[in-house]
N, C-alpha and C positions, 0 to 999 in steps of 0.2 A: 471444685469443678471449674473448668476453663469454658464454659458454653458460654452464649449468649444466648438470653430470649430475651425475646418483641413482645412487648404488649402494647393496646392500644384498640382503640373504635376500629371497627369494621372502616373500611376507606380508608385508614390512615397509613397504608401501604408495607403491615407487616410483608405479604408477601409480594412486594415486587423488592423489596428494599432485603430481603431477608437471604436469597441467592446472588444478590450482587456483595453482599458483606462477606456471605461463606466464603464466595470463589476469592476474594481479598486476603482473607486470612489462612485460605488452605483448609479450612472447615467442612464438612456436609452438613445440607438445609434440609430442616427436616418440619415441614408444615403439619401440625396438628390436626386442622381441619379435614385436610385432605388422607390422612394417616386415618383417621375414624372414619371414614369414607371409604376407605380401599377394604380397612377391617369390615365393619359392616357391609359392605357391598353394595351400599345406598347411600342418595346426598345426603348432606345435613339436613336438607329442606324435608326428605324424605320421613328422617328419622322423628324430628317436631311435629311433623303430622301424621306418624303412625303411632309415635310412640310420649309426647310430649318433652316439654323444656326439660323437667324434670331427670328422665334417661338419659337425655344427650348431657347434662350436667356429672351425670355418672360414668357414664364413657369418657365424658374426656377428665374426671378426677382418675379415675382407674389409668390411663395415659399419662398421666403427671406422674403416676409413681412408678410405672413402668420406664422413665424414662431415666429413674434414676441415677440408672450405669451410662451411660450416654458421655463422650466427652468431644469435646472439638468440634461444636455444631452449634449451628446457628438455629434455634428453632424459634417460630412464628406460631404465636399459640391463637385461640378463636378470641372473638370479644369479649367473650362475658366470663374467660375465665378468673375475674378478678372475683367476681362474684361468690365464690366459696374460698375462704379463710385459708380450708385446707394446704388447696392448691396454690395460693399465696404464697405460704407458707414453703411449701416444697420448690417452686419455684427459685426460692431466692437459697436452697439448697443447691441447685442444678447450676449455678454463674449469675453471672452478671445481668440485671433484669434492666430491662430499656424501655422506656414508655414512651411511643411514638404518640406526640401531642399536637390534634389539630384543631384549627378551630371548626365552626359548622360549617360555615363556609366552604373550606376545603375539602372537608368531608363529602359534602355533594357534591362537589367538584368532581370529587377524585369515582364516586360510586355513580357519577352522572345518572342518577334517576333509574337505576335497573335494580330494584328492591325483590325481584322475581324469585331469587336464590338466599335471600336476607331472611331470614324465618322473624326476625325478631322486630324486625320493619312493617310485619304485616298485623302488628300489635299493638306498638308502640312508636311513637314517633324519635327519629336520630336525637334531637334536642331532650328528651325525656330521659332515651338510654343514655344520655353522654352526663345529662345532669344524677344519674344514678352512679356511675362509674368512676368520674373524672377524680373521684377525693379516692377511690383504690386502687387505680391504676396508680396516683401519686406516690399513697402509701408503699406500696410494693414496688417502686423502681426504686433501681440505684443511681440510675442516672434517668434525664427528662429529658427530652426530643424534641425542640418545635420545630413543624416538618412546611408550613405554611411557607410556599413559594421558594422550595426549595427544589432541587432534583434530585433525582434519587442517587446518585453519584456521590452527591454532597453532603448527604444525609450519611452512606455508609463512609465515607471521611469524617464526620463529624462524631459518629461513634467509635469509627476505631481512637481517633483523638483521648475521647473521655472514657474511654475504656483503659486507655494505657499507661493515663496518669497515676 
């Protein structure tokens, strides 16, 4: 498979960085979050409070194998998809896996304090999830991102770079 997916923290600019890399490469973006959202007919935010973490974990593994036919796209998957092994797993069947890495710092930066649409923020604190994630987001890239003070221009240069070697 020739895709790319984005992984990475909430803020760490899967999807701003994820349309600027397609349009580069001639790809279609294809956001996860928002893909469960249009299916369901309801936010994320929705979904965690009608139906818990749990369900939304299961919609978007059922999404990762759906996507399996998929080629020439750039997809931006949720945060916490690192979190089930599965979907790991099939990920790094779909292409090339990118782990946009940032420190906390940027993180708030970039999500400037509007934790309103975060489901996961209203639980747990950034620093708690990042220190959950950051050794599987690692494990599952193939290549690692630091995105701190960079632009997003630079960043999809910087992946097409280490994708091409």
């Amino acid at each position: 498979m020739n895709n790319i997916i984005l992984i990475g923290m909430m803020g760490s600019g899967k999807t701003t960085i994820g349309p600027i890399l397609a349009s580069r490469l001639g790809y279609r973006f294809i956001d996860m979050d928002a893909l469960i959202e249009s299916m369901q007919g309801m936010t994320i935010q929705r979904i965690f409070d009608m139906y818990g973490e749990a369900h939304f974990r299961k919609l978007e593994m059922d999404l990762t194998s759906r996507l399996s036919s998929v080629n020439s796209a750039v997809i931006s998957t949720g945060g916490g998809i690192v979190t089930n092994a599965q979907n790991t797993l099939e990920l790094r069947t779909l292409g090339k896996v990118i782990y946009l890495k940032a420190s906390i710092e940027q993180l708030e930066a970039n999500l400037g304090g509007n934790f309103d649409n975060r489901p996961m923020l209203q639980k747990h604190s950034l620093h708690a999830i990042l220190n959950v994630r950051q050794g599987l987001y690692e494990a599952a890239a193939n290549v690692v991102v630091e995105i701190d003070g960079k632009t997003s221009d630079a960043l999809a240069e910087e992946i097409i770079d280490a994708i091409s070697m």
